[in-house]
C-alpha positions in Angstrom: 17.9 -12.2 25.6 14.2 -11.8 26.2 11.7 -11.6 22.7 11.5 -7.9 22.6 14.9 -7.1 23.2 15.7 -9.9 20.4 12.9 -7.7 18.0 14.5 -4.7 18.8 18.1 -5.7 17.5 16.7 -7.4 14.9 14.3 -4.2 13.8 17.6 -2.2 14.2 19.5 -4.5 11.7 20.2 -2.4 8.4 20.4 -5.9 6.7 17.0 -6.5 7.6 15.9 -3.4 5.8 15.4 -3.0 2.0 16.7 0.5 0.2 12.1 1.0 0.0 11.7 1.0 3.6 10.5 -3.2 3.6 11.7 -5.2 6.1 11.8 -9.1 6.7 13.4 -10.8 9.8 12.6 -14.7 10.6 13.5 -14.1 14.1 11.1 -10.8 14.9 8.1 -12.2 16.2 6.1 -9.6 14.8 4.2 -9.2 12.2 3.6 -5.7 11.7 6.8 -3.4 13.0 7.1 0.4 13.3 8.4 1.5 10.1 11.4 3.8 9.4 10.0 5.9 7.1 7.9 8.4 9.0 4.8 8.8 6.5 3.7 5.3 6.8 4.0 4.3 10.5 3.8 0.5 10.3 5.3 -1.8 7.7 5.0 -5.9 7.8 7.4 -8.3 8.4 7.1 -10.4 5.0 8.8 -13.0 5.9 6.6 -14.0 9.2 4.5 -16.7 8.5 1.3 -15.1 9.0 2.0 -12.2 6.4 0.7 -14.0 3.3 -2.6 -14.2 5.6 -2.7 -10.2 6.4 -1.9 -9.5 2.9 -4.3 -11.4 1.2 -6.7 -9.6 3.9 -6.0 -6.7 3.3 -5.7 -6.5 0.1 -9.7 -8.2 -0.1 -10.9 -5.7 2.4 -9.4 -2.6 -0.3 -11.3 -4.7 -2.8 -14.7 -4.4 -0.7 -13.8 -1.1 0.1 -13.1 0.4 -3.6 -15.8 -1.7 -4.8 -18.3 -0.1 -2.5 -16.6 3.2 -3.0 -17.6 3.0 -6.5 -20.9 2.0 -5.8 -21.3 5.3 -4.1 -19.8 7.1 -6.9 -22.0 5.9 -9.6 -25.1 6.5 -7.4 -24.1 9.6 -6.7 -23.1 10.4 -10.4 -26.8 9.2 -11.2 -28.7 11.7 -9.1 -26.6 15.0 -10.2 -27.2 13.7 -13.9 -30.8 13.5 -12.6 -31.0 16.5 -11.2 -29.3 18.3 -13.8 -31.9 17.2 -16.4 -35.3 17.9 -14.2 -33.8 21.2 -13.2 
């Protein structure tokens, strides 16, 4: 059986799926799959052993992300208060 026919059955596997649409399979080679819930398009394989690794990732590049989001907001907040009050 060649890899991606073995990550195919083993994507296909109701056991490997939980009832909220996360799956975990030691013998899929992947790390992210194609999820079975339509809205969200790709889930992760948790139990791969490079998961922790993408997690962690992205969970620090939301951080930057939110953190320079709010940045933005606050500056942004600033100058209509700003304006508000020379205007």
């Amino acid at each position: 059986m060649s890899e991606a026919s073995r990550n195919r059955a083993e994507w296909e596997n109701p056991a490997n799926w939980s009832r909220w649409g996360t799956y975990r399979s030691s013998r899929d080679t992947r790390v992210f799959v194609p999820s079975r819930i339509r809205f969200f398009r790709w889930t992760m394989n948790f139990v791969h052993p490079q998961a922790g690794l993408w997690l962690i990732a992205v969970m620090v590049a939301g951080g930057i992300f939110g953190g320079a989001l709010g940045v933005v907001v606050e500056i942004v907040k600033a100058w209509i208060r700003g304006a508000a009050t020379t205007g």
